[in-house]
C-alpha positions in Angstrom: 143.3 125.1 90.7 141.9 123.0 88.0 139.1 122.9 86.2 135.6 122.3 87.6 133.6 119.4 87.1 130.0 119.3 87.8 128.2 117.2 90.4 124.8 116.8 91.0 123.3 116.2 94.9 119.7 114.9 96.4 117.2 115.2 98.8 113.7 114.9 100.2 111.2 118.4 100.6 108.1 118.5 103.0 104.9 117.0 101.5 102.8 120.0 101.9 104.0 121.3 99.1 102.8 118.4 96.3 99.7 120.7 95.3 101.9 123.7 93.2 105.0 121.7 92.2 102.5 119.2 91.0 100.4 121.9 89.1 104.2 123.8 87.6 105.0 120.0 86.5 101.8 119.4 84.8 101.9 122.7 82.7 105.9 122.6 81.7 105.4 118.8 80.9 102.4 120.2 78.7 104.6 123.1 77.1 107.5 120.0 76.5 105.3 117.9 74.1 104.3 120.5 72.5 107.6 121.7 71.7 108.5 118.4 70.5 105.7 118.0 68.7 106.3 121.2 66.5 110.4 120.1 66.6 109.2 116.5 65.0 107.3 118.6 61.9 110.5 120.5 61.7 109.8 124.1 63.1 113.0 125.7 64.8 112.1 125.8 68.9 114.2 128.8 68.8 111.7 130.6 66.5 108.7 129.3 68.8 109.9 130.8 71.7 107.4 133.8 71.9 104.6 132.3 70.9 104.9 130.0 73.8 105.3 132.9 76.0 102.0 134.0 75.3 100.1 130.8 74.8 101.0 129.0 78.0 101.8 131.8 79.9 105.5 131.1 80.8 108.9 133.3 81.5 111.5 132.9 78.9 113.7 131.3 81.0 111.5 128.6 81.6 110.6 128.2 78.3 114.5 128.4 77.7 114.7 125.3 80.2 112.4 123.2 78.4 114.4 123.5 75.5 117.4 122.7 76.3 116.2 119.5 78.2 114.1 118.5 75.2 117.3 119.2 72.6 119.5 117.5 75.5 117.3 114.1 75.3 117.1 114.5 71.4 120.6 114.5 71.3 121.1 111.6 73.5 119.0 109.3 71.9 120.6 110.1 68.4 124.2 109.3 70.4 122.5 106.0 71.0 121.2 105.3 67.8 125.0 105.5 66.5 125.9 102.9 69.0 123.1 100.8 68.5 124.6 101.1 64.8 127.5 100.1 65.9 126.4 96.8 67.9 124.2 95.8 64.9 127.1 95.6 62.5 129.2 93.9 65.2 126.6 91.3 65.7 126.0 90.9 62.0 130.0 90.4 61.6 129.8 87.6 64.7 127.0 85.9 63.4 128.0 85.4 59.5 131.5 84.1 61.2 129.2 81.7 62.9 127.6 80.7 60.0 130.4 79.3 58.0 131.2 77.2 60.8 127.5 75.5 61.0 127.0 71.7 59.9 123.5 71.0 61.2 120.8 72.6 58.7 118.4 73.1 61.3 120.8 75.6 63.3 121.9 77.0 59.9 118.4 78.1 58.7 117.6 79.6 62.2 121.1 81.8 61.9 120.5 82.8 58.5 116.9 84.1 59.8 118.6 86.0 62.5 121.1 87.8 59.9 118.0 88.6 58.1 116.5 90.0 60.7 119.5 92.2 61.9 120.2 93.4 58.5 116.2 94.8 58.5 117.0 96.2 61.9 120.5 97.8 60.7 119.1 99.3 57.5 116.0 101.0 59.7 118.6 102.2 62.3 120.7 104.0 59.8 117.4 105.6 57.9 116.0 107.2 61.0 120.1 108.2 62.4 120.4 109.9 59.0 116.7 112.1 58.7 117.3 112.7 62.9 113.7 111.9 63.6 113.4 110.1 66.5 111.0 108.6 68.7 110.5 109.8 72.0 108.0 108.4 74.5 107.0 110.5 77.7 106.7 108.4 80.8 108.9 105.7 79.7 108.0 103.0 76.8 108.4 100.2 79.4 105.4 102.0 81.3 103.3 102.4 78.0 103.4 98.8 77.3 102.6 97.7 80.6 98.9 98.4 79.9 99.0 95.3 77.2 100.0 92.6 80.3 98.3 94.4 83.3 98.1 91.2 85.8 101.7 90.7 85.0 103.0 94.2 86.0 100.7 94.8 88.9 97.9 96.5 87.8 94.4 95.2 88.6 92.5 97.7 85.9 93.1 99.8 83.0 92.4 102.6 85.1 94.5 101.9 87.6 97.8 101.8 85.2 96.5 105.0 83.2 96.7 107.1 86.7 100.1 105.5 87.2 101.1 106.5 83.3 99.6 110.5 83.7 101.8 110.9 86.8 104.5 109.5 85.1 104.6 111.6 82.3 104.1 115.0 84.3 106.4 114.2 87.6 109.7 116.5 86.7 110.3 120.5 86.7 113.7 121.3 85.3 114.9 125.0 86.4 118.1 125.9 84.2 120.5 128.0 86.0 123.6 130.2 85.1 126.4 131.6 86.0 125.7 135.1 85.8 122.4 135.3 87.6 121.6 135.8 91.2 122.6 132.8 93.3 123.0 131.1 89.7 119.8 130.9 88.7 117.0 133.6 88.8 114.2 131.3 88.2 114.9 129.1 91.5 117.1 131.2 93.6 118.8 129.6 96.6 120.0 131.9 100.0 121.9 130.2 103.1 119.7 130.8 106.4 121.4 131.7 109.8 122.0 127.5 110.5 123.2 127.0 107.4 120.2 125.7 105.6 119.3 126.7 102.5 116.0 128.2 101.4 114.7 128.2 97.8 112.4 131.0 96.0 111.0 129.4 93.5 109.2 131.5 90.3 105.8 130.1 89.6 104.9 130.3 85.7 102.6 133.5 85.4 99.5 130.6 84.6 99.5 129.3 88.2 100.4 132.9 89.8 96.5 133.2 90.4 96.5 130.6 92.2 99.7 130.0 94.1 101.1 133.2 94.2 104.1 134.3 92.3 106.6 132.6 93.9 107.1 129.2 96.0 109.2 129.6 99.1 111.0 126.1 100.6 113.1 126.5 103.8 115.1 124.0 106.0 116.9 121.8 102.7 119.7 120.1 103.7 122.0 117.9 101.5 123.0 114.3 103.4 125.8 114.4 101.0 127.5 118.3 99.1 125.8 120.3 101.2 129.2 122.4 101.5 129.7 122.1 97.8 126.1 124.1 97.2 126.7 126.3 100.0 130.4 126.9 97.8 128.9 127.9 94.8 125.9 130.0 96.6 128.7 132.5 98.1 130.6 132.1 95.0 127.6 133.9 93.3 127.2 136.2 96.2 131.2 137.5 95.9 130.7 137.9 92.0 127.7 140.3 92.5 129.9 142.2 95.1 132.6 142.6 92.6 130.2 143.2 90.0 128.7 146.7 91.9 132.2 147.5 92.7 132.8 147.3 88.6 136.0 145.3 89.6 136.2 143.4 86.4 137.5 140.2 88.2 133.5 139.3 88.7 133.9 137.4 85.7 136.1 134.9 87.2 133.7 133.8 90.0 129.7 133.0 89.9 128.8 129.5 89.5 125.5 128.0 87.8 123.0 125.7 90.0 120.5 123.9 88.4 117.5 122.5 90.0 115.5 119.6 89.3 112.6 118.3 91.3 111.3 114.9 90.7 108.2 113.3 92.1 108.3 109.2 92.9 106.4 107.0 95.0 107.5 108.6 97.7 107.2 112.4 97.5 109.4 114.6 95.9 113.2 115.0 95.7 115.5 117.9 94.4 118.3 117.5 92.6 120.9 120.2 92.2 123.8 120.6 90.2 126.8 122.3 90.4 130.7 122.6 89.6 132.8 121.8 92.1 135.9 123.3 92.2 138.6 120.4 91.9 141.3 120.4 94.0 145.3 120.9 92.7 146.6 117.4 91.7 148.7 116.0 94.7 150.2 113.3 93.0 153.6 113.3 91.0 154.9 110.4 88.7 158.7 111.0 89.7 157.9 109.1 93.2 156.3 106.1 91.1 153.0 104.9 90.3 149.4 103.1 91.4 149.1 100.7 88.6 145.6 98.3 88.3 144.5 95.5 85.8 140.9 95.2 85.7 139.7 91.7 86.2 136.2 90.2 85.8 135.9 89.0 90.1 138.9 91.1 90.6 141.4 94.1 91.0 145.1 93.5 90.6 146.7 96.7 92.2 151.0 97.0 92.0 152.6 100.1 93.8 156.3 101.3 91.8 159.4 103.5 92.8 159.9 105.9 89.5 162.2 102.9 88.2 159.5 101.0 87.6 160.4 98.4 90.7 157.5 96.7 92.5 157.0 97.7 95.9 153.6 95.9 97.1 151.2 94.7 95.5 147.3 94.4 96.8 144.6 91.7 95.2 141.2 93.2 95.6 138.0 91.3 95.3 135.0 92.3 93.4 132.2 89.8 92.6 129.6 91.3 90.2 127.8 88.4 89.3 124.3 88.0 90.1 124.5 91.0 92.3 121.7 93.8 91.8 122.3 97.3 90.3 123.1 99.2 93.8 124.9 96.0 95.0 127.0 95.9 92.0 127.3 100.1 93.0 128.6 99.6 96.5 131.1 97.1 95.9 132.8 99.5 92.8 132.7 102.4 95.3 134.3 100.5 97.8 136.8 98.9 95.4 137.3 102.2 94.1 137.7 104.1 97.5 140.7 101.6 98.8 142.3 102.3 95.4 142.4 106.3 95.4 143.2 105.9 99.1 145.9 104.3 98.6 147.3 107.0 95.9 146.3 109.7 98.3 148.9 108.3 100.9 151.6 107.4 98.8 151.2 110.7 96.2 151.0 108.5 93.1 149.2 108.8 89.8 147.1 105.8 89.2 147.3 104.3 86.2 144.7 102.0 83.9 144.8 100.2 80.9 142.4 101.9 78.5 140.2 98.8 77.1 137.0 98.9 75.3 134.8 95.8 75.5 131.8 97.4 73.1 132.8 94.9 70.1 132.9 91.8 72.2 130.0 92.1 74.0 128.1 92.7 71.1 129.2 89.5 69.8 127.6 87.7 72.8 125.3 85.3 71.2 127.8 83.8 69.7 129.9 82.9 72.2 129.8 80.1 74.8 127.8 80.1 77.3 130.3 80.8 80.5 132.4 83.4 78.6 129.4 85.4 77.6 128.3 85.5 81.4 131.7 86.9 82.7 131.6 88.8 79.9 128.0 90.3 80.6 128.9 90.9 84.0 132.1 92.6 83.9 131.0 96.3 84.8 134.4 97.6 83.1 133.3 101.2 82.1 131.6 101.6 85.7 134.5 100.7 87.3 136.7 103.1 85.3 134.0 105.9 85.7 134.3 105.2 89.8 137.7 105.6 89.8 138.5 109.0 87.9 135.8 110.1 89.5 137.2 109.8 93.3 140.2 110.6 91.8 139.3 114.3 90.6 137.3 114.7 93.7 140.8 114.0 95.6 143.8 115.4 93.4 144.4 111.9 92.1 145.7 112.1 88.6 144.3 109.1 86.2 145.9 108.3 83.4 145.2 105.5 80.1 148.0 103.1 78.3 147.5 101.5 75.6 147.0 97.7 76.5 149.1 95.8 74.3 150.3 92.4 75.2 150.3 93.7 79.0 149.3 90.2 80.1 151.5 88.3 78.0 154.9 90.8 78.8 153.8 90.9 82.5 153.9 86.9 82.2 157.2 86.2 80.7 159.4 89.2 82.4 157.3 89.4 85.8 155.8 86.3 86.2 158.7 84.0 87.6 160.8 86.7 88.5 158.9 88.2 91.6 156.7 85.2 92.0 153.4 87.4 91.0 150.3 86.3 89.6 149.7 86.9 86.2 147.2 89.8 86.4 149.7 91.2 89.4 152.4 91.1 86.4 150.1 92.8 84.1 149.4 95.1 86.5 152.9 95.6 86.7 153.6 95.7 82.7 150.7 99.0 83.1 152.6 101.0 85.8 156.0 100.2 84.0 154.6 101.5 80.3 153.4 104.5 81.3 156.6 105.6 82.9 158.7 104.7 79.9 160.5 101.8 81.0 161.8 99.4 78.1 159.8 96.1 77.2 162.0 94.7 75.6 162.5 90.2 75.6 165.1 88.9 78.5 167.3 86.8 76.9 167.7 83.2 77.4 164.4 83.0 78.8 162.3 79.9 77.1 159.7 79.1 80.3 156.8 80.8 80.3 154.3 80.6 83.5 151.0 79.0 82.5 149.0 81.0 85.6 148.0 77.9 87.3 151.9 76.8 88.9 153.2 75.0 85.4 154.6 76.2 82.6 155.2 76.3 78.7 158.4 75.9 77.0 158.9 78.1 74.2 162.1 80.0 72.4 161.1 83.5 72.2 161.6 85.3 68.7 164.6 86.8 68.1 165.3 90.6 68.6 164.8 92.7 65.1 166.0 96.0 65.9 164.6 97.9 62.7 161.1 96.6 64.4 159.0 97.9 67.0 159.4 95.4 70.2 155.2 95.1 70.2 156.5 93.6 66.6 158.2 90.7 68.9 155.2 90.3 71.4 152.9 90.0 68.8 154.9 87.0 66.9 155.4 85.1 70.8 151.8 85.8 71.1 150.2 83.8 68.5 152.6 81.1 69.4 151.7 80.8 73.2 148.8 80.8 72.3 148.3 77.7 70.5 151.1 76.2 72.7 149.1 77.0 75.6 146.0 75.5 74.6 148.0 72.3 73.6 149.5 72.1 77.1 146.3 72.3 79.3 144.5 69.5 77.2 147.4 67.7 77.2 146.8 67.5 81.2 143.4 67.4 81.8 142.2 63.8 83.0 139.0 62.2 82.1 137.1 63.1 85.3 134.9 60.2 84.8 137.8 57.4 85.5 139.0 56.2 89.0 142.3 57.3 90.3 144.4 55.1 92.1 147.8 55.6 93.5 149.5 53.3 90.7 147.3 55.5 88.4 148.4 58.9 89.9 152.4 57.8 89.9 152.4 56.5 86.1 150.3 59.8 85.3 152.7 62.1 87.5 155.7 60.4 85.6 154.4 61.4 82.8 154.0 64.7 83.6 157.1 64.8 84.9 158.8 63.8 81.9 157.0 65.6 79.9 158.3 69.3 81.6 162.2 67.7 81.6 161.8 67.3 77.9 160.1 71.0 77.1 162.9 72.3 78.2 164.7 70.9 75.2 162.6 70.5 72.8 158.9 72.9 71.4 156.3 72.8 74.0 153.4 71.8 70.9 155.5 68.5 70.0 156.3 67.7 73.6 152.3 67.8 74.3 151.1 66.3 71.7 153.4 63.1 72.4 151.8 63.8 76.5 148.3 63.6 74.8 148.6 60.4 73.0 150.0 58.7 75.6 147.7 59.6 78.2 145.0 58.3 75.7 146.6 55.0 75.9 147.1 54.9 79.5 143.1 55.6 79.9 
């Protein structure tokens, strides 16, 4: 078996029970901003930990709880302020790029106040990432500043948004569990009834024992979805207190922590619990081939392989993210994502993705046109990635990265005309095909190149240097194509604004014509260039 991974599952409890879950979340929240009060003047919340005890009446391993979710959202807003870093200096590299370019003063004085401005914002990022203090706002900062625009975010009084803001700020009770406490976690310790329900006993901080008793008892909870999986690690614990009376020492290798977390919203409250799931053994082997996909921005371009690297099928899946909504965009991934691990599941193959990271570029949005930047914005790359190795642990599915190197351009020129695939489908291809070791290297005597949209480009490919690394190769036919791509689309595109005619559509399809017999003599950018100037005079 391989290694767990943790998973975290929802549902709704019974209303009744809003009175002491509200009162435990009001005094933890209260013992949380405290903490991080005394953390932000630089005390150690390790050497705080009795004094809390005492003054608000807690158990240790609550207090411990509080900790470690305060130390947790420290840390991940630190993470962030890195990569904030990291955007700012991208978008300071974009923009001066942009800058040189500019003509018109009026743009260029606005530009230059924006590199300003990012510099100031750069320089205070990097201060505050380097002393670690950082700003934390209970009940959400969008929340707070609602009370400066109260008509525009729903509120008809000051009052009315400062009841929403204290119920914000104390609707959460984080219970930390472990592995080596009963049912994995002492302080909120789960049993499974006769139908298979589960019942909680929850400890109540020693404050609120007066008044609610010492501990909170909530039956009937059902899972819609992992109910088996909590059930799993609930007899887990059980078997590795068995062993543990026994004094057989293989109690260490079973036990399995639950943590709990209740959250309060509009509608009641809901629990969160989570857990490792025990993966299952890994069902797929590379020697029968692979599941190879190129991510696209409205697509998925999926190839199957035999173990030679040979295209068997080939599937195009759709997936339209723009100007969807967050659990639209959600839905569509997962289904996306379930076809894809389905389809390893039956045929037993690893599937295989191109590791790309699309940080730097859309950093650099600003700068960019306007219908790039939208794909760009909407292309849910790491989500869809996330999806998919997640479905596949949960199934056996090995997921695997290469590097994506000239993919499109290799899958283009060997791929392309050969099977009659699209480019991303030869791409696609070009993935499966690296990651089982098959050669790349140039087909000979090959000077068409598909252009993706039925024509194509004439070029002579470099010739083979065998002290060089064939990327060496790609790289050179890359900048080439390139340019000679470009060339060739504008040397076809019409001026939509004059009438066609059938004389009109002959002479221009002659030229055309004419124009692909002699690429395949001649360069492609000389060929299209005498296209262009000719279709200038003809309009």
């Amino acid at each position: 078996m391989s290694d767990a991974s943790t998973r975290t599952y929802q549902t709704r409890i019974d209303d009744d029970l809003n009175a002491p879950l509200s009162a435990y979340a009001s005094l933890m929240a209260h013992v949380e901003h405290n903490l991080f009060a005394d953390i932000a003047v630089g005390k150690i919340a390790g050497s705080l930990k009795s004094r809390y005890l005492k003054d608000f009446q807690i158990t240790a391993r609550q207090f411990n709880a509080t900790r470690v979710k305060l130390e947790g959202k420290i840390d991940s807003i630190l993470q962030l302020l890195f990569s904030r870093i990291e955007i700012k200096k991208n978008q300071i590299i974009s923009l001066e790029e942009t800058i040189t370019r500019l003509k018109n003063k009026q743009t260029l004085h606005q530009k230059k106040r924006r590199l300003a401005k990012l510099k100031y914002q750069l320089k205070k990022l990097e201060t505050t990432h380097k002393d670690k203090k950082v700003a934390l706002c209970f009940g959400t900062r969008k929340l707070f500043q609602a009370q400066f625009n109260l008509e525009a975010n729903g509120y008809s009084s000051h009052e009315e948004w400062k009841n929403d803001w204290k119920q914000a700020r104390v609707s959460e009770i984080f219970i930390l569990g472990s592995k080596d406490e009963s049912s994995g976690n002492q302080s909120c310790t789960a049993s499974i009834a006769q139908d298979n329900s589960i019942t909680l006993r929850v400890r109540l901080p020693d404050a609120l024992s007066s008044q609610f008793g010492k501990y909170l008892h909530i039956s009937n909870i059902h899972f819609a979805y992992g109910h088996d999986v909590i059930i799993a690690a609930i007899r887990n614990c059980y078997l590795r207190q068995q062993l543990f009376s026994l004094n057989d020492p293989a109690y260490k290798n079973h036990g399995r922590a639950i943590t709990f977390r209740f959250k309060k919203d509009s509608k009641g409250w809901r629990l969160f619990a989570s857990t490792g799931m025990q993966l299952p053994s890994h069902i797929t082997c590379k020697e029968k081939g692979v599941i190879a996909v190129d991510i696209n921005s409205n697509h998925l371009a999926v190839v199957e392989t035999d173990r030679f690297g040979n295209p068997l099928q080939t599937l195009d899946i759709p997936l339209y993210l723009h100007n969807t909504s967050k659990d639209q965009t959600k839905a569509l991934i997962g289904n996306a994502s379930a076809q894809i691990i389905a389809l390893c599941e039956q045929t037993k193959k690893p599937l295989i993705l191109e590791k790309l990271d699309f940080k730097k570029k859309k950093a650099q949005l600003r700068e960019k046109n306007p219908s790039y930047s939208r794909m760009l914005s909407a292309f849910a790359y790491a989500s869809i990635i996330a999806h998919l190795k997640s479905r596949g642990q949960a199934k056996g599915v090995e997921v695997h990265n290469v590097n994506p190197a000239f993919t499109s351009l290799i899958g283009r020129v060997k791929f392309g005309s050969r099977y009659g695939f699209t480019i991303h489908i030869a791409a696609a291809l070009c993935i499966g095909r690296r990651f089982l070791g098959v050669s790349e290297r140039m087909p000979q005597g090959q000077r068409d190149i598909p252009d993706g949209k039925g024509g194509h480009v004439t070029l002579d490919l470099p010739v083979r240097n065998r002290s060089r690394h064939v990327w060496h190769q790609w790289g050179q036919l890359n900048k080439k194509f390139s340019v000679a791509l470009t060339a060739h689309f504008r040397a076809v595109k019409t001026d939509p604004g004059v009438p066609k005619s059938d004389s009109c559509d002959g002479m221009l399809s002659d030229l055309v014509g004419e124009t692909q017999h002699t690429n395949r003599q001649h360069n492609c950018s000389v060929d299209v260039s005498d296209l262009s100037m000719r279709l200038y005079r003809f309009v």
